[in-house]
C-alpha positions, 0 to 999 in steps of 0.5 A: 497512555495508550492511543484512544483511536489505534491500539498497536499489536505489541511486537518483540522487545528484541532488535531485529538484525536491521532496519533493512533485513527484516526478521520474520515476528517483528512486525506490527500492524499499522491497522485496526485488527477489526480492519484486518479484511483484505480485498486481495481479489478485485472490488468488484460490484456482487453478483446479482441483478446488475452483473447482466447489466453490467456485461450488456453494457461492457459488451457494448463499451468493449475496444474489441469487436470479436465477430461471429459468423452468422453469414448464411440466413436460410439454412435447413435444421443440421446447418441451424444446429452447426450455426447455434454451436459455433456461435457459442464456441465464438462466445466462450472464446469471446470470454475467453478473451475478455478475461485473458486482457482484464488480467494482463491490464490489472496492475499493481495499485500504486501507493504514494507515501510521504514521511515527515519527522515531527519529532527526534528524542533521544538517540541511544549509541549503545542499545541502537534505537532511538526516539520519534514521532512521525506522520506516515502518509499513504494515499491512493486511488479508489475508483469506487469513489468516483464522483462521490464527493460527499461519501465518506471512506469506510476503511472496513469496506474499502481498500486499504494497504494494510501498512506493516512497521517493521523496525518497531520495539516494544509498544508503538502507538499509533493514530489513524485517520483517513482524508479524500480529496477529488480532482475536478473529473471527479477522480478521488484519491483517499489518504491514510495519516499516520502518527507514530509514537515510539522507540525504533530499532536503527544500526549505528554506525560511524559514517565519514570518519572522524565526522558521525553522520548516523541514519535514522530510518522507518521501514514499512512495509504492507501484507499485501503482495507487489503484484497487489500493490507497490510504493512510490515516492509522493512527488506532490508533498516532500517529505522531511524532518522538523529541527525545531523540536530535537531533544538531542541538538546540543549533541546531534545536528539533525538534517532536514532532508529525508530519503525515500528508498523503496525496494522489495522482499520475498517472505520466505514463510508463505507458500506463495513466495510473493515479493512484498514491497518495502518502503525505508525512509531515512534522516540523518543526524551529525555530532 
């Protein structure tokens, strides 16, 4: 059956070359197409009545007191005229340097993720793939929710990382769901669960001969650029694997550690040339 709450995008039946090289078509969005609005810009609050209150008050706030001459009070009209016009050439360059460091201080939204494999099916040698249920867990910071401890997160207004699988074959279903949680100043971290159904694409390779220890791996990665946003390893919750629930064990041993590796790739068909951050995390089984 389908998944009621998060219908994939169908990728390509064909295995991509490998969980770590991804193949441009293979994709598939871990997202609701209807949520497919990305704030690339900042999330900022709409033009209006309180951008003059918002700038008055920033002004006021500001670490930096750029200061303008206005020395001389009895002046005849022409020096009036020169005072007026420097003063505003202060106020452009002002603005000017105001939003020279609002730039260079604007960082990459960092994106803790955390996997678990609930569930390891069976491991096909000959056709490199196999079968699992995961719970992917990405969790960030949204100034916008400050305070706001009853506010719910609407991922149609909010921004979200715009998760992409990349190791996928055929139909993965997926179910998404969002949970906040404050800290005592107030500071809300907003996560997104989700629980993978499906058939992923892995290289099997023979690793300390005559021992067979076979990787498998989730590669993910996100539509977002890395001066957007990148992955880091959640150090709060470990990730790992369940070993209870392998329908291989009488063949395979299943490790309960899970690796975390986090690296970057350039997507050769946007314009842009942007790297994209990539996250692979990895179990590991021994027959």
């Amino acid at each position: 059956m389908k998944s009621p709450t998060s219908p994939m995008r169908p990728g390509s039946v064909e295995r991509p070359p490998s969980a770590r090289s991804i193949r441009n078509g293979n994709r598939q969005l871990l997202q609701l197409v209807t949520n497919r609005r990305v704030y690339i810009a900042e999330n900022s609050i709409p033009a209006g009545n309180n951008q003059s209150n918002n700038s008055e008050q920033n002004s006021k706030t500001s670490p930096f007191n750029w200061l303008v001459n206005t020395t001389n009070a009895k002046t005849t009209n022409e020096d009036a005229k020169d005072v007026g016009e420097e003063n505003r050439n202060n106020l452009k360059s002002t603005q000017l340097k105001h939003l020279i460091f609002k730039q260079l201080d604007k960082s990459p939204i960092e994106v803790q993720v955390r996997c678990v494999f609930m569930r390891v099916g069976e491991i096909d040698t000959l056709n490199e793939r196999y079968y699992a249920e995961i719970l992917f867990e990405a969790s960030w910071e949204e100034q916008k929710l400050k305070g706001l401890q009853k506010k719910s997160f609407d991922p149609m207004v909010y921004w979200t990382p715009q998760l992409e699988l990349v190791n996928g074959i055929g139909e993965i279903h997926d179910t998404i769901t969002y949970s906040v949680r404050h800290d005592r100043q107030g500071i809300a971290t907003v996560t997104e669960h989700h629980k993978l159904k499906g058939t992923l694409w892995e290289r099997m390779e023979l690793q300390y001969f005559p021992l067979d220890v076979q990787e498998l791996s989730l590669s993910i990665t996100t539509s977002h650029s890395s001066k957007e946003m990148i992955f880091v390893k959640n150090l709060r919750k470990p990730s790992g694997a369940n070993r209870q629930v392998f329908t291989d064990q009488q063949e395979w041993y299943l490790f309960e550690h899970v690796d975390i590796e986090i690296t970057e790739r350039i997507e050769e068909y946007l314009e842009d040339g942007n790297n994209h951050s990539v996250v692979i995390c990895s179990c590991h089984a021994a027959r």
